[in-house]
ROLUM-897575 format. One line per 5 residues: number of its first residue (from 1); their letters; for each residue z, y, x of C-alpha. Coordinates in steps of 0.2 Angstrom, whole numbers, plus 2048, in hexadecimal, padded with zeros to 3 digits. Each point is the difference from the previous one (the first is absolute). Example, Ala and Ser with C-alpha at 12.3 -4.5 7.8 and 13.67 -1.06 7.14 Angstrom:
1	AS	827 7EA 83E  7FD 811 806
END
This chain:
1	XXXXX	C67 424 2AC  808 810 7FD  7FA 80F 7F8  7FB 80D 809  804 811 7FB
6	XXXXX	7F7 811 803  807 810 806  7F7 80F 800  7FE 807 812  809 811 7FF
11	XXXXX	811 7F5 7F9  7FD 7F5 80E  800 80D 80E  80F 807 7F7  80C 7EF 807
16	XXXXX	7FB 803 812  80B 80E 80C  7F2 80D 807  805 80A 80E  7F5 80D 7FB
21	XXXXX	7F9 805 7F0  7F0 808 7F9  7F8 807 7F0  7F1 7FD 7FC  7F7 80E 7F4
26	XXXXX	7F1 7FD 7F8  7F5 805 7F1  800 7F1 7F1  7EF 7FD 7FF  802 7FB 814
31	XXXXX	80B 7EF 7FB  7F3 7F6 807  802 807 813  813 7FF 7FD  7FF 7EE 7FD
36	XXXXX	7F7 7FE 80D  80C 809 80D  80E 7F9 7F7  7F9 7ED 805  805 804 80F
41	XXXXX	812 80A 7FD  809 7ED 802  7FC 7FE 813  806 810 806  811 807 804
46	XXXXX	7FC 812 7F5  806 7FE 7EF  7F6 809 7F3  803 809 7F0  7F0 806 7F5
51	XXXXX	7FD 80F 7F4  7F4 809 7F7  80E 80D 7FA  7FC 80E 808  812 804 7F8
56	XXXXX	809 7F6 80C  7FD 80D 810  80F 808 7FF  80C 801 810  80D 7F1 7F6
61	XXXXX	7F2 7F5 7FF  7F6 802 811  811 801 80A  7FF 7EC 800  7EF 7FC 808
66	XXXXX	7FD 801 813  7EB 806 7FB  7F4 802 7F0  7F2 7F9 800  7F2 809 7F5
71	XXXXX	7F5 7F2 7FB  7EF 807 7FC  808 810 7F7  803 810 802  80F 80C 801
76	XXXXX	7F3 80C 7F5  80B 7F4 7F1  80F 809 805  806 80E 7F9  807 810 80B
81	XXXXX	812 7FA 7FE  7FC 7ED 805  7F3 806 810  80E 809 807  80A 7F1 7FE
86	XXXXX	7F6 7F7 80B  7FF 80C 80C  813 801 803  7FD 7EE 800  7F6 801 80E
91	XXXXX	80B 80E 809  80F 7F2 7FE  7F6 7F5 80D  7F9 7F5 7F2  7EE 7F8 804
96	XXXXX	7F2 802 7F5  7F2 7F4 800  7EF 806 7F8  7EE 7F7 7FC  7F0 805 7F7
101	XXXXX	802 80D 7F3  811 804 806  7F5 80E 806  7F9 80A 7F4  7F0 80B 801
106	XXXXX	80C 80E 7F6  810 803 805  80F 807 7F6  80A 802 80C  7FD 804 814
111	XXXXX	80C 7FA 808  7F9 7EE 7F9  7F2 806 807  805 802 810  80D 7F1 803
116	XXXXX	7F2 7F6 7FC  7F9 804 811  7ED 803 7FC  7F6 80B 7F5  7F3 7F7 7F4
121	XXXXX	7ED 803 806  7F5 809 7F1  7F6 7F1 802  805 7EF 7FA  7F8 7EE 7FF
126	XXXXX	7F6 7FB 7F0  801 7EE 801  80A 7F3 809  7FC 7FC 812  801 7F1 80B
131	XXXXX	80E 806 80D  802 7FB 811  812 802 805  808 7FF 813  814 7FF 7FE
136	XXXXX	804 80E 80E  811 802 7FF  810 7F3 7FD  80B 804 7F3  80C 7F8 7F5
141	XXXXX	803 7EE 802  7F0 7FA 7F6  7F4 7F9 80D  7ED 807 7FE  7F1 7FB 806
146	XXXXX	7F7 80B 80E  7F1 7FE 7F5  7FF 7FC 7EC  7F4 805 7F4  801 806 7ED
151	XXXXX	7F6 807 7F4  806 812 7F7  7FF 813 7FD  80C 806 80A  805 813 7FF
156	XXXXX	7F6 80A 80F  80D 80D 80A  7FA 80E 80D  805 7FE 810  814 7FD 802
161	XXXXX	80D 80A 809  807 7FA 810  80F 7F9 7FA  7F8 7F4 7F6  800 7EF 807
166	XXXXX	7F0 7F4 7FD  804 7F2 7F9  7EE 7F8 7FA  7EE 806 805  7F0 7F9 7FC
171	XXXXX	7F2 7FC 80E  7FA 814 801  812 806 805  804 805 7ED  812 802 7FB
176	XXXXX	805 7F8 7F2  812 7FF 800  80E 805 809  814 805 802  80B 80E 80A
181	XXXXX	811 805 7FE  805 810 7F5  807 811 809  813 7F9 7F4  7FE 7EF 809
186	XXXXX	7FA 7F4 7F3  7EF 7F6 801  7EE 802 7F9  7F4 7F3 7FF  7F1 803 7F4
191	XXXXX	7EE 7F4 800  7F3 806 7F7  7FB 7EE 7FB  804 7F7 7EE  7F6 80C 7F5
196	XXXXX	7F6 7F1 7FA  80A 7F3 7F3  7F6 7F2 80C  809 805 810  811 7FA 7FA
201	XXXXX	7F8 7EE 800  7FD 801 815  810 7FB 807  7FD 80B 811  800 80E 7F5
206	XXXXX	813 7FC 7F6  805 7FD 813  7FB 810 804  80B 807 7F3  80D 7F6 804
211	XXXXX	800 807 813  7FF 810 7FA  811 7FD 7F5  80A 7F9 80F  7FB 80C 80B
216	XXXXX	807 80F 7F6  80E 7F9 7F9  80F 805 809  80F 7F5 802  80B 80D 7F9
221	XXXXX	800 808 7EF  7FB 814 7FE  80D 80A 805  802 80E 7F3  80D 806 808
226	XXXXX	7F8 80A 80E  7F4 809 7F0  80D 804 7F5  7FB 813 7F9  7EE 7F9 7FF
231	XXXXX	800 7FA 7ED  7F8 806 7F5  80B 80B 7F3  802 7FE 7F0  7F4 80C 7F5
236	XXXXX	80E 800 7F1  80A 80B 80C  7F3 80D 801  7FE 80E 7F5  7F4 80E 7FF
241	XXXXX	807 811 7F9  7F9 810 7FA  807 80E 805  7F5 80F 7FC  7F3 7FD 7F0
246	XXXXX	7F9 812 800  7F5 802 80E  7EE 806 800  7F3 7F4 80A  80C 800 80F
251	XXXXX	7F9 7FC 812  80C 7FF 80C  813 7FE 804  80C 802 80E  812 7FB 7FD
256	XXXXX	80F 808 808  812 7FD 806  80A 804 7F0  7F4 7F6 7F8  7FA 80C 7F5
261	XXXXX	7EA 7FF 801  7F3 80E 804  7F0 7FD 7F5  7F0 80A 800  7F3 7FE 7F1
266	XXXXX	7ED 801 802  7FE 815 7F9  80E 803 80F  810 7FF 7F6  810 7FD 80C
271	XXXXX	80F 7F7 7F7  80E 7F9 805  80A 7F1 7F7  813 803 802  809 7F1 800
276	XXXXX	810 806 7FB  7F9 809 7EF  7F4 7F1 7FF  7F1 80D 7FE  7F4 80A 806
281	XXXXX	7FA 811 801  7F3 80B 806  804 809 811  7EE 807 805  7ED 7FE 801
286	XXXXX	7F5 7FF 80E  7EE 800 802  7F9 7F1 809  7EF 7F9 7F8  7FF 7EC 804
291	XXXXX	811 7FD 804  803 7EF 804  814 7FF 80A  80F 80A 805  80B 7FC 80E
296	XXXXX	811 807 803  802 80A 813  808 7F5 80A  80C 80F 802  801 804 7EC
301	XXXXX	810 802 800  800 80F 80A  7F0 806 7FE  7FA 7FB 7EF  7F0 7FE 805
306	XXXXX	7F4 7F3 7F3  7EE 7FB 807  7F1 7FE 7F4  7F3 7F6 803  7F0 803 7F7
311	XXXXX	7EE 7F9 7FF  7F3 809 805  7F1 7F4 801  802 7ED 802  80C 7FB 80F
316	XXXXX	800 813 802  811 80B 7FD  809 80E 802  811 803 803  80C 80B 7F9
321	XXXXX	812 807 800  80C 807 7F2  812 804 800  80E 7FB 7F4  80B 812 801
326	XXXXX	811 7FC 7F9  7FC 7F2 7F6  7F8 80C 7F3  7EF 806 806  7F1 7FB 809
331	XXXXX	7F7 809 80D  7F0 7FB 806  801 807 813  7F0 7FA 80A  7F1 7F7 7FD
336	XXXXX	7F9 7F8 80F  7EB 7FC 800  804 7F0 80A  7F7 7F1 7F9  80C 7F0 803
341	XXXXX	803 7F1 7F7  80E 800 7F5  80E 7F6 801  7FD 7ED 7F5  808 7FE 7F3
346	XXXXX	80B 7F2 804  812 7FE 803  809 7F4 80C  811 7FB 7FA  80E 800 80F
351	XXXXX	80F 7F7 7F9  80C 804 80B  7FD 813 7FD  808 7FC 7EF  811 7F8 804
356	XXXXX	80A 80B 7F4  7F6 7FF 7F1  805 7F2 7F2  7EF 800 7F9  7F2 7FF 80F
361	XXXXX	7F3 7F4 801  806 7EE 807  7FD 7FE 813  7F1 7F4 7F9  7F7 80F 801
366	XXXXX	805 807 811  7F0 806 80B  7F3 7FC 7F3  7F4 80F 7FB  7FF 803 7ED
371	XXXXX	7F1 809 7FA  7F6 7FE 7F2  7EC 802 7F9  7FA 800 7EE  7FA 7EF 800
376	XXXXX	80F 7F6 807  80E 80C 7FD  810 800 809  7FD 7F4 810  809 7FD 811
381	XXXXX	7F8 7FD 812  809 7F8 80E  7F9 802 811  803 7FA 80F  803 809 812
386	XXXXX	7F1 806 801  7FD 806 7F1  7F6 7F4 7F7  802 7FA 7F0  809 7EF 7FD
391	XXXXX	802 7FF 7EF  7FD 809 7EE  80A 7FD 7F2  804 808 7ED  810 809 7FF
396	XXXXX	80A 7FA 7F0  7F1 7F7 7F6  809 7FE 7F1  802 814 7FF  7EF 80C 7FF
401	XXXXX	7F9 80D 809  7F3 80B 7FD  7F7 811 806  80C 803 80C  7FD 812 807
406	XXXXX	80F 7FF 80F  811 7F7 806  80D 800 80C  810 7FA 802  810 80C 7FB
411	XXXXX	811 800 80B  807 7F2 7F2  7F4 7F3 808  7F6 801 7EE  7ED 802 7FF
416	XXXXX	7FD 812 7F7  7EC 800 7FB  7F6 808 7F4  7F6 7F7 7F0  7FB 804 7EF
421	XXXXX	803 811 805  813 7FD 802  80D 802 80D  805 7ED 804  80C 7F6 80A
426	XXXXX	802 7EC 804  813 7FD 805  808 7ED 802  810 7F9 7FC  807 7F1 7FF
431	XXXXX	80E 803 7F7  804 80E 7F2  7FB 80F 803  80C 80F 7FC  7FA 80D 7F4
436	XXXXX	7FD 812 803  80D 80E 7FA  7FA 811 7FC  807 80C 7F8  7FA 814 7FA
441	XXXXX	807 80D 7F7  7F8 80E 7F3  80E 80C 807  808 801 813  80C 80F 7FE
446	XXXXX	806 80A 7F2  80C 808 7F9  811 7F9 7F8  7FE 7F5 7F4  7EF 7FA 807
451	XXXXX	7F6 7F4 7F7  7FA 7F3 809  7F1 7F4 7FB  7FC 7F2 80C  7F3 7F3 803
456	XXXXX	7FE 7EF 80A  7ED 802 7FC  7F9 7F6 810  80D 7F7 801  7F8 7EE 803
461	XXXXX	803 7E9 805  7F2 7FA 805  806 7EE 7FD  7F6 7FE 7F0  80F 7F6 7F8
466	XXXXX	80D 80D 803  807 80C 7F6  809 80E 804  80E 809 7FB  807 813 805
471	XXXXX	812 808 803  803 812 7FF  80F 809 80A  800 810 7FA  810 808 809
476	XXXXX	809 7F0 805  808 7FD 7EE  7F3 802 7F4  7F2 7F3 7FE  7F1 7F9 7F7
481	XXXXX	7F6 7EF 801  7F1 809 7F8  7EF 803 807  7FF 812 7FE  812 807 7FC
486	XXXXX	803 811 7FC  812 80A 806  808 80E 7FF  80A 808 80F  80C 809 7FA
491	XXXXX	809 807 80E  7F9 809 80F  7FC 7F6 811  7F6 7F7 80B  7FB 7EE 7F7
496	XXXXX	7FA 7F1 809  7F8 7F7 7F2  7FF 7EE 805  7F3 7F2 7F8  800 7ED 804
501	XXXXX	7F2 7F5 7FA  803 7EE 7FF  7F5 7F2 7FE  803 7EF 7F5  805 7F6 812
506	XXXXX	80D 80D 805  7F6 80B 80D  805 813 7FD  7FA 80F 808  806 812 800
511	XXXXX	7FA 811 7FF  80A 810 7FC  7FC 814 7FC  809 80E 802  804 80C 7F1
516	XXXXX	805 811 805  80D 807 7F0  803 813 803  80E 809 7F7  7FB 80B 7F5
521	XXXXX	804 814 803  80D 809 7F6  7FB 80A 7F2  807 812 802  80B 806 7F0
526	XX	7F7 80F 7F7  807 810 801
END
């Protein structure tokens, strides 16, 4: 008699050719209904894979499987970055098959919430039920009874929206699960069913989830071709910089063309950040009790017009209107009494309005509304056409946010906001970023010989592993490699003083001054 040897099921599966393929996720102390699901796995056409990894939701990974199913768990387990992976997933035209706790009663993530088809009713079973249960709908190619019974504690849903397709009810018209396809294309199918360890030992119920699996898995694999831009970017190429520390409890901000940045402080104080000094200074004072916003005139650059927007009483304010006079003095010239309420303060990102700068946000971003709240910090909305919100998420969640006062996005494509009392901006890259040259001088003109002590204070990588190193032209002969250099011009002229910074990858940038050298005037001889 020959021996018979045994072969675990998963490495048995493994020697058959599958025409379509599906991972299984599911939480380890739920082996027992992935037996019993697995039981099965050898008399369909679906290969299966199984994880408890929430690790392995990453595009190279999920790019292989037609559907996931979520066996009893939910994408709660998931971090940010690995629920967005499985949104894209679904966006390719991947199926998703869903059951029991898949749903949660608290949601991380809204769009979860959403795809799911059905919102959670506040009130939930206390003890397994006897369940009735008329098959109304064909799927897959697992055949069901029209009428089988099981005993459980399935999850309790509100009533669904059109496009969900019933799939089982119970004798008083109750849904319990069903399936429609997603606005990307790809399928959904979710029964509320298998919260129970005991349901996995009735064998309508594994069919169930076996139609469920046929019916969304799609012959073809995702196609992440036609989302490319929609990943997720790398947080390592982030950075968040501090360009003014000497603010006093600032309130509001409104960024302009040259990039430079008008702030206004609670007692009034108007200052503007210069971005080619890389500081600030004071340029007026306004009075405006509860100011909450500014906003540029749309016309500002002809008018110089600057709205403030300050509360009066809850939902209550009044607007006001300043102007910046030759960049050096503000002017406050009306007050209105109208009560209005004032722009949010949120930002939408538009990544096309950036084209020409290096270091703009990645289209992952485009149309998503950044705002921000002391509780959750820095988050993003997307909504839909009509406005409603589709999804929430954290923006950058390995970086922190805190008591953030105002934000808006600069003519770089870079996030200016103020926190901590500080002048900030977030810019990306994903390569190195080249450092910032500037140069001053104590003396501009002077008379032969003149003098000259110069500076590259400011002067700036933000790449935290680069170094940087200077180069002087003096007068087109005479140079230094030091910091801050001093020269003496010995002949009268006009100088243009040249400095270039480089960085340790071989990114420079130049910045020059111009040195006036007057000739001195002739002594008259003594009589």
């Amino acid at each position: 008699m020959k021996k018979l040897i045994a072969i675990p099921l998963l490495c048995l599966m493994s020697c058959f050719t599958f025409g379509q393929k599906v991972l299984v996720f599911y939480d380890v102390s739920d082996k027992t209904e992935l037996n019993e699901l697995l039981e099965t796995a050898s008399t369909k056409k679906i290969g299966i894979d199984t994880t408890s990894n929430p690790a392995r939701f990453n595009e190279n990974t999920l790019k292989n499987y037609n559907a996931i199913v979520f066996l009893n768990t939910s994408a709660n387990r998931l971090s940010f970055r690995q629920a967005a992976e499985l949104q894209r997933f679904i966006q390719a035209g991947g199926g998703f098959v869903g059951n029991g706790k898949a749903a949660d009663a608290s949601y991380k993530w809204l769009w979860y919430e959403n795809i799911l088809g059905g919102s959670l009713a506040k009130t939930q079973l206390e003890n397994p039920v006897q369940l009735s249960l008329i098959t109304n709908a064909s799927i897959g190619k697992t055949a069901l009874p029209p009428l089988w019974k099981m005993s459980d504690k399935p999850l309790v849903f509100n009533s669904l929206p059109i496009r969900c397709k019933p799939v089982l009810l119970d004798v008083t018209g109750k849904t319990w699960a069903w399936y429609y396809t997603t606005d990307e294309g790809g399928k959904l199918f979710y029964t509320a069913l298998g919260c129970e360890p005991s349901a996995y030992k009735n064998p309508d119920f594994i069919n169930h989830l076996w139609s469920g699996i046929e019916e969304v898995s799609a012959k073809t694999l995702p196609d992440y071709v036609r989302i490319a831009g929609t990943t997720l970017p790398d947080e390592k190429n982030f950075l968040k910089i501090i360009l003014a520390d000497n603010l006093q409890k600032p309130v509001a901000l409104a960024t302009m063309r040259n990039e430079n940045v008008l702030v206004v402080e609670e007692e009034g104080n108007v200052k503007m950040y210069e971005v080619q000094k890389r500081k600030t200074r004071l340029i007026g004072k306004i009075e405006v009790p509860g100011l909450q916003a500014i906003r540029l005139d749309p016309e500002f650059y002809q008018n110089g017009y600057i709205y403030t927007f300050a509360e009066t009483a809850p939902e209550g304010y009044k607007i006001g209107r300043m102007q910046l006079v030759g960049d050096t003095t503000i002017a406050m010239t009306d007050f209105t009494s109208q009560s209005t309420n004032p722009l949010a303060k949120n930002a939408i990102y538009d990544f096309e309005r950036y084209t020409r700068s290096p270091y703009r946000l990645p289209k992952y971003f485009d149309k998503k509304t950044f705002r921000y709240d002391n509780e959750q910090g820095m988050i993003l909305e997307t909504l839909d056409e009509d406005g409603n919100v589709k999804n929430i998420e954290p923006f950058l969640t390995d970086m922190r946010f805190d008591f953030i006062r105002d934000l808006a996005f600069g003519p770089d494509g870079n996030l200016y906001f103020l926190e901590d009392n500080q002048l900030k901006k977030v810019d990306y890259a994903e390569g190195n970023r080249k450092p910032i040259a500037i140069a001053s001088a104590d003396v501009l003109t002077g008379n032969a010989p003149l003098k000259v002590k110069f500076s590259s204070e400011g002067s700036v990588d933000f790449d935290k592993n680069d170094k940087i190193s200077f180069e002087w032209n003096f007068d087109g002969v005479n140079q230094s490699t030091e910091a801050n250099p001093e020269f003496t011009f010995s002949k009268s002229g006009t100088y243009q003083v040249k400095l270039k910074v480089s960085d340790t990858n071989g990114e420079t940038t130049e910045t020059g001054l111009e040195i006036q050298v007057i000739k001195p005037p002739v002594k008259g001889r003594k009589r």
